[in-house]
C-alpha positions in Angstrom: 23.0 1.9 12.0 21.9 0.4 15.3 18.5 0.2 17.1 18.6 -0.1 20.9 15.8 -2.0 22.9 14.2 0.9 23.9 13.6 2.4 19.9 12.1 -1.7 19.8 9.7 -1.0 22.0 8.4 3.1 20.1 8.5 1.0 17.0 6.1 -1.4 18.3 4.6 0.8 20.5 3.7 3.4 17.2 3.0 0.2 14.9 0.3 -1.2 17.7 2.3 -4.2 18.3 2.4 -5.6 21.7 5.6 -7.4 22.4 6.6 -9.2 25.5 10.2 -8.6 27.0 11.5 -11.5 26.1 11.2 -10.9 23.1 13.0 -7.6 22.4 16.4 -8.9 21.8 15.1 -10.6 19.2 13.4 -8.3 17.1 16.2 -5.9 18.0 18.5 -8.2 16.0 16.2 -8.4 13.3 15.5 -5.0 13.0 19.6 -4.7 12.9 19.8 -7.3 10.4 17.3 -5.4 7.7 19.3 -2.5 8.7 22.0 -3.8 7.7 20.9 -5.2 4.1 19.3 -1.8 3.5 22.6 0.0 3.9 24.3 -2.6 1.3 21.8 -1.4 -1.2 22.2 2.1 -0.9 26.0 1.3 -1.9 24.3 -0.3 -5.0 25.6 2.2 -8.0 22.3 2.8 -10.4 23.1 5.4 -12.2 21.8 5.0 -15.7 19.8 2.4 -14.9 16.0 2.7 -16.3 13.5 1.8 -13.8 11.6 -1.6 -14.6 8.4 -3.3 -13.9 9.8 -7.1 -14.5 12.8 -8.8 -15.0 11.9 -9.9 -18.6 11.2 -7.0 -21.3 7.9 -6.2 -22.1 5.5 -4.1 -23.1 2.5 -3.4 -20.7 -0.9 -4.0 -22.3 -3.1 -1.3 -22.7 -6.7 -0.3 -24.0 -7.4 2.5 -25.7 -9.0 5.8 -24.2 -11.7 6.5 -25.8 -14.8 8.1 -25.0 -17.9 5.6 -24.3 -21.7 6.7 -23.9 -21.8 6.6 -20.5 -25.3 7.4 -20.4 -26.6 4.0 -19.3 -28.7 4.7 -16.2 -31.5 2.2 -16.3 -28.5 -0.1 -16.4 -26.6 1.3 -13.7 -29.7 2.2 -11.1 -30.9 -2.1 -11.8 -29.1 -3.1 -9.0 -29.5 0.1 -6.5 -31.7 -0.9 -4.0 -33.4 2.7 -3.9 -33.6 5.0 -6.2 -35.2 8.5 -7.1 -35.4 10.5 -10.1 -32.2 8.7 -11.7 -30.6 9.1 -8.5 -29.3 6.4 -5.8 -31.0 6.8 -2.3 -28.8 6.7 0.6 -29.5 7.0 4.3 -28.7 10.5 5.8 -25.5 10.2 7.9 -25.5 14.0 8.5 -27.6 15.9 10.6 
């Protein structure tokens, strides 16, 4: 697959990017160049192969889930800067 200069200039032009002229060629062939790797690994055969998080085995830590009394307010509403009724005070926003 091949980008042209003017799919350059949408990409940048949809990413926010302003790019001078000069320097389309450039990012043209580098945009060609991931491309290009991206289509060798799609040739890559991975069938049977299980997905991993690292390249060393191991076992991701883990706590367990357990129900906690989560009825700490005073704690909780200590560092609100207004409160009312157990409740945090926020300014309206919403007419």
């Amino acid at each position: 697959m091949s980008i042209d200069a003017a799919t350059v200039r949408r990409i940048a032009h949809l990413a926010r990017v302003a790019v001078a002229d000069d320097e389309v060629e450039h990012l043209r062939g580098e945009i060609n160049s991931i491309l290009s790797f991206v289509e060798q690994l799609s040739e890559v055969k991975v069938e049977g192969v299980e997905p991993m998080t690292s390249v060393t085995p191991m076992v991701m830590k883990q706590r367990a889930d357990v129900v906690t009394d989560g009825n700490n307010a005073d704690a909780v509403l200590r560092n609100a800067p207004a409160v009312e009724n157990n409740y945090f005070l926020v300014p309206k926003v919403v007419e």
